[in-house]
N, C-alpha and C positions, 0 to 999 in steps of 0.2 A: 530627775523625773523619768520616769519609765516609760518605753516608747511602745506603741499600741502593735498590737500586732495586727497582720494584714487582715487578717478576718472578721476584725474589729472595726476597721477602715470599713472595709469592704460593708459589714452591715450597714454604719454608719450613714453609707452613700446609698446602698440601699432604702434605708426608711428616707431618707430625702426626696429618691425617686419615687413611691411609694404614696407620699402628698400627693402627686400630679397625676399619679397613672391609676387607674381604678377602671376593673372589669364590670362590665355591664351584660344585662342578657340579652340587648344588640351585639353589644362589641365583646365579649371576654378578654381576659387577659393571659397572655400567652408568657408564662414562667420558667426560667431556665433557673435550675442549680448545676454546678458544675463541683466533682470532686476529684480529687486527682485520677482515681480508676474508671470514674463514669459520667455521663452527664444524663442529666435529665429534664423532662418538660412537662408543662402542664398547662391545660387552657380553663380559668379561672373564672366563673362567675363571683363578682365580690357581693353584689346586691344577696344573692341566696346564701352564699355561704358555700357554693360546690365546685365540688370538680368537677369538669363535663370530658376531657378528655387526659389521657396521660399516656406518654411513652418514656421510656429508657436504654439506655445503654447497655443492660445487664437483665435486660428480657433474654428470651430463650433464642426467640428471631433474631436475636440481634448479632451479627458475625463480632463487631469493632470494640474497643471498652472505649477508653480515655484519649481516643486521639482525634484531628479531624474528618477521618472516615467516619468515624467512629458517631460524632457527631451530627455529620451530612445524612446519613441513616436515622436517625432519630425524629429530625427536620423533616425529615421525609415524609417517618409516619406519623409522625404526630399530625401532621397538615392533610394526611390520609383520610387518619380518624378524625379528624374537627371537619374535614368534609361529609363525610359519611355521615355525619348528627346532624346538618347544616348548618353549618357555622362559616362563614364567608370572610368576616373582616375581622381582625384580634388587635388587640393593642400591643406591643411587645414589651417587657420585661426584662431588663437584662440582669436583674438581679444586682446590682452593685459594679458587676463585669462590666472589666471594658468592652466595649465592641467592637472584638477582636480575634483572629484564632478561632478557637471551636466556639464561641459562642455568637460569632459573627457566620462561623460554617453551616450551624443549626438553623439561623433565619434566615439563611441564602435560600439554603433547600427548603425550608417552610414557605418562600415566597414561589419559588420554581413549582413546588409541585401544587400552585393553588388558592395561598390563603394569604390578601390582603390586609398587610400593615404597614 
């Protein structure tokens, strides 16, 4: 029997999480992908169907790629910009990721610079 690969897993846990968690145009949902070069975010209305906000790792501003600096900058501005729209309290997302590492680094700094969840 053929053993799945992590990113299979990882979905996997994803769509479980996924059930539970659902961005509203009170709350949005605050989405990380993480790839090995870059991470990225996004604050999610699921009712519309839109993006209201997004930042990356591999923007122009951005110094850091794939590491936890790297991460902690993103966090940053992403909670910049979801400010700046008003957008106060997000649900968080972790995508399947543990919560851990850069993807615990990104909602440290999304909470520090701001935004409620």
């Amino acid at each position: 029997m053929p053993r799945d690969s992590k990113n299979i897993i990882r979905m996997r846990i994803h769509t479980r999480i996924r059930r539970r968690v659902k961005g509203t145009t009170d709350r949005p949902r605050l989405a990380v992908f993480r790839s090995v070069k870059h991470i990225y975010a996004q604050v999610i209305d699921d009712l519309n169907g839109k993006t209201l906000v997004a930042a990356s790792s591999n923007e122009k501003s951005a110094a850091n790629g794939g590491n936890v600096a790297g991460a902690k900058t993103v966090g940053k501005t992403v909670a910049e910009r979801a400010k700046d729209k008003g957008i106060k309290s997000v649900v968080f997302d972790r995508g399947g990721y543990l919560y851990h590492g850069r993807v615990k680094a990104l909602a440290e700094a999304a909470r520090a610079a701001g935004l409620e969840f």
